[in-house]
py3Dmol code that shows the C-alpha trace and the ligand (Angstrom):
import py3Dmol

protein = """\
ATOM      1  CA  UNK A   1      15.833  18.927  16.362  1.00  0.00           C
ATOM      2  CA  UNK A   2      15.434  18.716  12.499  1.00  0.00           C
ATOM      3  CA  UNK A   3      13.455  22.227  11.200  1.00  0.00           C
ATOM      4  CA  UNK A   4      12.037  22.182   8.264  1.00  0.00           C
ATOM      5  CA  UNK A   5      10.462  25.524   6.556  1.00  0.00           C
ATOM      6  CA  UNK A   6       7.712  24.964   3.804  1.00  0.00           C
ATOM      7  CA  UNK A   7       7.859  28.652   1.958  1.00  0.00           C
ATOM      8  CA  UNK A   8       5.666  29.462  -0.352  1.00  0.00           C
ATOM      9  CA  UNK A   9       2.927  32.485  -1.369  1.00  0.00           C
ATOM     10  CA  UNK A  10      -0.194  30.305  -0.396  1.00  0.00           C
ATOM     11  CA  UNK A  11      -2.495  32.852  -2.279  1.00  0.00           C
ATOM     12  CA  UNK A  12      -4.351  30.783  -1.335  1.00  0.00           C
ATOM     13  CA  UNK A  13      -3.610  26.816   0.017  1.00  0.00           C
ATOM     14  CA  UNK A  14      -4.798  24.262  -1.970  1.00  0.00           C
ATOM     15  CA  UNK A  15      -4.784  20.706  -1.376  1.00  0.00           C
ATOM     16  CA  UNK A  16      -2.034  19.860  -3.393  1.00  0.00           C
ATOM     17  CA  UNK A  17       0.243  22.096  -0.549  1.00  0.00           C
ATOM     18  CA  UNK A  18      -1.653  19.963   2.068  1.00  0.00           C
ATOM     19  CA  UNK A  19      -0.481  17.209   0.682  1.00  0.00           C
ATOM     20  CA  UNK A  20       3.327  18.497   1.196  1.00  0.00           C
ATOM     21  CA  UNK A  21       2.838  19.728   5.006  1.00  0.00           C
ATOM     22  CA  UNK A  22       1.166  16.401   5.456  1.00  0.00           C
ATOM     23  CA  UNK A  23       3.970  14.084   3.952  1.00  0.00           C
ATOM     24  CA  UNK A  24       6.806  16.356   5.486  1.00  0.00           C
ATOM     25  CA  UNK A  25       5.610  17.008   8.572  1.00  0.00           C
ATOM     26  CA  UNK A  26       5.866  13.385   9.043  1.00  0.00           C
ATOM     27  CA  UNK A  27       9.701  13.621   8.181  1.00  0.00           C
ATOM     28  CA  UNK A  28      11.061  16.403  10.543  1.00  0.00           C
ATOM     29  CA  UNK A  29      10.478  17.071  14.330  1.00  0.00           C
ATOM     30  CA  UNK A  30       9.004  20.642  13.309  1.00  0.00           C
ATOM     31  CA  UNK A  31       7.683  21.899   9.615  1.00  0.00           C
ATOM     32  CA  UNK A  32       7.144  25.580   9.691  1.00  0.00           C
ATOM     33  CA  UNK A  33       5.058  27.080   6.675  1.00  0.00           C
ATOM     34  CA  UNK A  34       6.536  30.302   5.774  1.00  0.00           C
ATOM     35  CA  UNK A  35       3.933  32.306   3.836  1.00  0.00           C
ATOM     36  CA  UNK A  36       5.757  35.293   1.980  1.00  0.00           C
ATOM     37  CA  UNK A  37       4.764  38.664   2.334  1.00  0.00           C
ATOM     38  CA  UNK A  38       5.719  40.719  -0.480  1.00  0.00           C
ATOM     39  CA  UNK A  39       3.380  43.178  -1.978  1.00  0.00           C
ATOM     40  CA  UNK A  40       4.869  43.771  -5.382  1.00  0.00           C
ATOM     41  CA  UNK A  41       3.877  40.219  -6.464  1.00  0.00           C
ATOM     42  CA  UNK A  42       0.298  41.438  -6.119  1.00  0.00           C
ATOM     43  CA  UNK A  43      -1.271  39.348  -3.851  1.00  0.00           C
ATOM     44  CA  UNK A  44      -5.116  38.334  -4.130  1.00  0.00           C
ATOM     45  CA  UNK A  45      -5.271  37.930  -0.211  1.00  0.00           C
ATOM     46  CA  UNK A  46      -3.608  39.456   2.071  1.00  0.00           C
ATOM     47  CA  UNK A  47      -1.317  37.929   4.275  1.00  0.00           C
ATOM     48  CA  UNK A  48      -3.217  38.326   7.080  1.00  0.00           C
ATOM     49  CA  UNK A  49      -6.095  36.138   5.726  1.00  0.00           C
ATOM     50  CA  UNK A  50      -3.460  33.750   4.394  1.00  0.00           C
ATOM     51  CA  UNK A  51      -2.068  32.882   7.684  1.00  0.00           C
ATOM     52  CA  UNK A  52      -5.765  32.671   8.904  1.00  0.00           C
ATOM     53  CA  UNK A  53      -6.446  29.802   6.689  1.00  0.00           C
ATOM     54  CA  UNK A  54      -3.334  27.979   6.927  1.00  0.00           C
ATOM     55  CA  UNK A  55      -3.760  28.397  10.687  1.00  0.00           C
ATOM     56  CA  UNK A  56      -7.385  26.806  10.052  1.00  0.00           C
ATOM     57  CA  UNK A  57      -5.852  24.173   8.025  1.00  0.00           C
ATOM     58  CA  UNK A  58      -3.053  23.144  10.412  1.00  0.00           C
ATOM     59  CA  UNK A  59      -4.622  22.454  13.189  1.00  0.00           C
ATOM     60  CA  UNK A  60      -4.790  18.521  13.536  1.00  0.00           C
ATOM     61  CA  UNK A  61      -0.991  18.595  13.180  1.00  0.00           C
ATOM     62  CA  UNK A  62       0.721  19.498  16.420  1.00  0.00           C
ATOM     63  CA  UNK A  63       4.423  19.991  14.941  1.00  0.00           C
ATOM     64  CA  UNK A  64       3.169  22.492  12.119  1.00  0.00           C
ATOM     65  CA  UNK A  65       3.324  26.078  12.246  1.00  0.00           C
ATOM     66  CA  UNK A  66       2.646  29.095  10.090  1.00  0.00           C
ATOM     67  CA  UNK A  67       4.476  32.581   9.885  1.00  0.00           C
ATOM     68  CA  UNK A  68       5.230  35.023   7.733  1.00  0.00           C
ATOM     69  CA  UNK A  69       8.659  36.447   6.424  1.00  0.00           C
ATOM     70  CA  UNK A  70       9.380  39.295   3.986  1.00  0.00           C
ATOM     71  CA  UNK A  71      12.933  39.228   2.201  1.00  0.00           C
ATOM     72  CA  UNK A  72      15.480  36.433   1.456  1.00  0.00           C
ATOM     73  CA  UNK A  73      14.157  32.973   2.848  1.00  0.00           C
ATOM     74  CA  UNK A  74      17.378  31.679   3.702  1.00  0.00           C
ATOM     75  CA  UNK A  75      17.578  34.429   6.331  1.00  0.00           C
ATOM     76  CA  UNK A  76      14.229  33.229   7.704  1.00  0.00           C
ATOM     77  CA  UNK A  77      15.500  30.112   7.773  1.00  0.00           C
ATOM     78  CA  UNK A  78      18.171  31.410  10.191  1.00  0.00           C
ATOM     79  CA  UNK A  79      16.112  33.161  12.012  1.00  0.00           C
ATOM     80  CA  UNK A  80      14.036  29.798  12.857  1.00  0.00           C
ATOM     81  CA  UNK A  81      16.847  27.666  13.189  1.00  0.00           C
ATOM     82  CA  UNK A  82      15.432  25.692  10.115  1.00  0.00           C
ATOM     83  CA  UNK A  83      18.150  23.718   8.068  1.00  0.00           C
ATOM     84  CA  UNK A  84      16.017  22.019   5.176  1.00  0.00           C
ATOM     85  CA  UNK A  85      13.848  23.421   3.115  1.00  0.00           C
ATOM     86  CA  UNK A  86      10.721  21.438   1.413  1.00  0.00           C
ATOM     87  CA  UNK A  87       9.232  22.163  -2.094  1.00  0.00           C
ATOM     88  CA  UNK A  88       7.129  20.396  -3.711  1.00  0.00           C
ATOM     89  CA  UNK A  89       7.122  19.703  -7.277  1.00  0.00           C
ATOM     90  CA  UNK A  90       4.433  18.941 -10.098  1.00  0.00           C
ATOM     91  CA  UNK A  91       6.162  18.946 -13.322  1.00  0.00           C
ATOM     92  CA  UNK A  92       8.766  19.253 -15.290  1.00  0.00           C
ATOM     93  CA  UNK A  93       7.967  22.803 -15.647  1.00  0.00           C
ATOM     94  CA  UNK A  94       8.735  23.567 -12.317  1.00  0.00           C
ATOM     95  CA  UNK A  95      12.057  21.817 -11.776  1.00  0.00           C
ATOM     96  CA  UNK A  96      14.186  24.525 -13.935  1.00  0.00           C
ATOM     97  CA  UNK A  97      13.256  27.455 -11.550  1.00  0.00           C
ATOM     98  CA  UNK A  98      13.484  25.176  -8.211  1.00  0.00           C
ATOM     99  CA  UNK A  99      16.588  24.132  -9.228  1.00  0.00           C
ATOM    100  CA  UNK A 100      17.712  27.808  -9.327  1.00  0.00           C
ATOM    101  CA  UNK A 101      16.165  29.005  -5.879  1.00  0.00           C
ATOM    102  CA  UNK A 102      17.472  25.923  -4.551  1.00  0.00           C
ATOM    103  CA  UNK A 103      20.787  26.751  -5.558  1.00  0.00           C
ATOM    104  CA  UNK A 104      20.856  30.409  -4.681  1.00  0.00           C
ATOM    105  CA  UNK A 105      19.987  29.187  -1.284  1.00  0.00           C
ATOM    106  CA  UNK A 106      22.642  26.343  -0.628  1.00  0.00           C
ATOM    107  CA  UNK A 107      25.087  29.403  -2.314  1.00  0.00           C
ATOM    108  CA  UNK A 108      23.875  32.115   0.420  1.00  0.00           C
ATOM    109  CA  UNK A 109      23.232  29.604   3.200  1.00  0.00           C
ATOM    110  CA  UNK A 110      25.436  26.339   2.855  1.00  0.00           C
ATOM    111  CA  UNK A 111      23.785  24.424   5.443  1.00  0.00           C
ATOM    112  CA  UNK A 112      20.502  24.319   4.054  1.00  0.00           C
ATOM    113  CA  UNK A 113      18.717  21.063   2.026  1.00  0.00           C
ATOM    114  CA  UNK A 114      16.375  21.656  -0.034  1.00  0.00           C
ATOM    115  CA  UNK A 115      13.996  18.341  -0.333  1.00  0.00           C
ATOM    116  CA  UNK A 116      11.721  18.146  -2.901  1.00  0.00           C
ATOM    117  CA  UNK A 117       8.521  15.848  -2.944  1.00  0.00           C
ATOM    118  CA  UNK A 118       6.713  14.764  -6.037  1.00  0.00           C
ATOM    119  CA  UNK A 119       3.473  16.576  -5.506  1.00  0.00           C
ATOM    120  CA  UNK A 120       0.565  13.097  -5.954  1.00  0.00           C
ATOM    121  CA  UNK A 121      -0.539  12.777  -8.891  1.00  0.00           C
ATOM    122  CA  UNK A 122      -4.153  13.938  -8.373  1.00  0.00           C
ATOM    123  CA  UNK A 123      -2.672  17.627  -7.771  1.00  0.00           C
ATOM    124  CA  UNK A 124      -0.492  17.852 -10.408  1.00  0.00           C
ATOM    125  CA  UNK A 125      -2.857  20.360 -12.524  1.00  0.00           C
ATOM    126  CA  UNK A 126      -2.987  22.125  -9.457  1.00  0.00           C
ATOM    127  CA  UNK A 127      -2.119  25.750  -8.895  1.00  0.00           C
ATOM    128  CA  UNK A 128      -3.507  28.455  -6.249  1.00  0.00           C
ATOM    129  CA  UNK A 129      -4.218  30.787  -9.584  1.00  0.00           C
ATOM    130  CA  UNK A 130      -6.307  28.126 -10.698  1.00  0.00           C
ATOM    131  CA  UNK A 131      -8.148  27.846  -7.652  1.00  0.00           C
ATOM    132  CA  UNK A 132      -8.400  31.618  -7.896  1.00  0.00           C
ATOM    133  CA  UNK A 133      -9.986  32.219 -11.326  1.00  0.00           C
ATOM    134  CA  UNK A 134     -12.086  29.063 -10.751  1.00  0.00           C
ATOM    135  CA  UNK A 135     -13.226  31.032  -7.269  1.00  0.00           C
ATOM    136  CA  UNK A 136     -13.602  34.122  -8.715  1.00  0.00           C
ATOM    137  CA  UNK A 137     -15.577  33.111 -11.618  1.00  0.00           C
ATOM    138  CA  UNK A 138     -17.801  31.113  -8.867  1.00  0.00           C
ATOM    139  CA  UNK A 139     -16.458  27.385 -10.305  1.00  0.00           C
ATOM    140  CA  UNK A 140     -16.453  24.784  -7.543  1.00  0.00           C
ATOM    141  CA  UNK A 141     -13.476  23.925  -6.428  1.00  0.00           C
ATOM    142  CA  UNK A 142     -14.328  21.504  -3.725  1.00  0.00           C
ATOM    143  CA  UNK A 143     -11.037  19.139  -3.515  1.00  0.00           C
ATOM    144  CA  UNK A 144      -9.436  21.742  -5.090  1.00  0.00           C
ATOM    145  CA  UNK A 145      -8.695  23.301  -1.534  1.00  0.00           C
ATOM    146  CA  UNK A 146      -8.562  22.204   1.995  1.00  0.00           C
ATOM    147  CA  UNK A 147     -12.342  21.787   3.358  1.00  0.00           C
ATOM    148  CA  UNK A 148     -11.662  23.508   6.470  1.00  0.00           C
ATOM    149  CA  UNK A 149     -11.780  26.599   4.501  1.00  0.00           C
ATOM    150  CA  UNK A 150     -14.087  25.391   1.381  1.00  0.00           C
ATOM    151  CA  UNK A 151     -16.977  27.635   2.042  1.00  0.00           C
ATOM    152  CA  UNK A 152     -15.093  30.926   3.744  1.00  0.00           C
ATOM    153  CA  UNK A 153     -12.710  31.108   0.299  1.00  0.00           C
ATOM    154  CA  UNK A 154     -15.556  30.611  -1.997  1.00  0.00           C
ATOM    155  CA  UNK A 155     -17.443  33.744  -1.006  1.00  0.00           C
ATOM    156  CA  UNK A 156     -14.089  35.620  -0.996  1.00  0.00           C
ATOM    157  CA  UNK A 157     -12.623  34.720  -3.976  1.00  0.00           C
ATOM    158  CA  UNK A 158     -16.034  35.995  -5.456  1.00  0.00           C
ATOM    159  CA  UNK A 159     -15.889  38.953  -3.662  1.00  0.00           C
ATOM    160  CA  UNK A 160     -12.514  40.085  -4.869  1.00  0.00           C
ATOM    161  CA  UNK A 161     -13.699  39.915  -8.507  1.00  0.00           C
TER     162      UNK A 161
END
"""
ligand_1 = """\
22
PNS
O 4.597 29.556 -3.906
P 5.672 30.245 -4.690
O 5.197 31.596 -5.120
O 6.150 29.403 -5.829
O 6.919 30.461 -3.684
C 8.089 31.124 -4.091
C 9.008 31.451 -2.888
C 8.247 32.241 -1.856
C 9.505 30.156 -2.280
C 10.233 32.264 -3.432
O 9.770 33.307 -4.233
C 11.114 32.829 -2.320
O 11.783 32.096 -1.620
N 11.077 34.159 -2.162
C 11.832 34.856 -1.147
C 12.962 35.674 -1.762
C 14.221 34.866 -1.887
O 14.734 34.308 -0.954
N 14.755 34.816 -3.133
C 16.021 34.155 -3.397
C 15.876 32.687 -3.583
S 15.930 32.365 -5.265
"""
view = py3Dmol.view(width=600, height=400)
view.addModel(protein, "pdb")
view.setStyle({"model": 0}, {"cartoon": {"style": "trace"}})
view.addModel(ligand_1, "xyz")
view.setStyle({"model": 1}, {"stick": {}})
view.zoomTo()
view.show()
């Protein structure tokens, strides 16, 4: 059975990450979103409410899952028998750091892939601290995240300001 994990901080999902459970999801026999829980990067909600929304947003797919892991990924990966990894990427910004954690990992976990999928073009500006300062200043960000949770993140993001 091929396990995928989709890691990522999720703070929160936009549509551009739905786009990557959607298209991998459809590539391995199980895709499990690990959200990361890690205080010291300051998250603007907490992991509780992150998993809440993902769980919201996963539900028409019946081989996706969400968890959370704190510390190295490649020991989550281990821990859910997951062998690839899936990132997706926007830019050429992104590649030069993805191309490091993606080599840290193969180096402390040789069995692990990392895939990477070109995020679609639409999301390419995308970002979840966009979607956060557009929230929090009360901008509409309708595409911008999944509509299973348009409405809920609005008034949060708002809240938090
Ligand atoms: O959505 P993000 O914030 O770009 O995701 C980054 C993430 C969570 C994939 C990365 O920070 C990570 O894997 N953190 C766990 C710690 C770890 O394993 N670090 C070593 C790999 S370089």
């Amino acid at each position: 059975m091929k396990i995928c994990v989709y890691p990522g901080s999720f703070d929160p999902i936009t549509s551009g990450h739905m786009d990557i459970i959607k298209r991998s999801s459809a590539m391995f026999d199980k895709l499990i979103i690990g959200i990361l829980n890690n205080q010291s990067k300051m998250p603007c909600l907490t992991t509780e409410k992150r998993l809440y929304y993902i769980n919201k947003c996963i539900e028409k797919y019946d081989n996706v899952e969400v968890l959370s892991f704190e510390g190295l990924l490649v020991d989550f990966a281990k821990q859910i028998g997951a062998k690839y990894i899936v990132r997706g990427l926007r830019a050429l910004s992104d590649f030069e750091i993805e191309m490091q954690m993606s080599a840290m990992n193969k180096r402390m976990y040789p069995e692990v892939e990392t895939v990477f999928l070109m995020t679609d073009t639409k999301y390419s500006f995308l970002s979840s601290s966009m979607v956060r300062d557009v929230g929090r200043f009360g901008g509409d960000f309708s595409g911008l995240v999944p509509d299973e949770i348009l409405g809920e993140l609005s008034e949060r993001l708002v809240q938090t300001n």
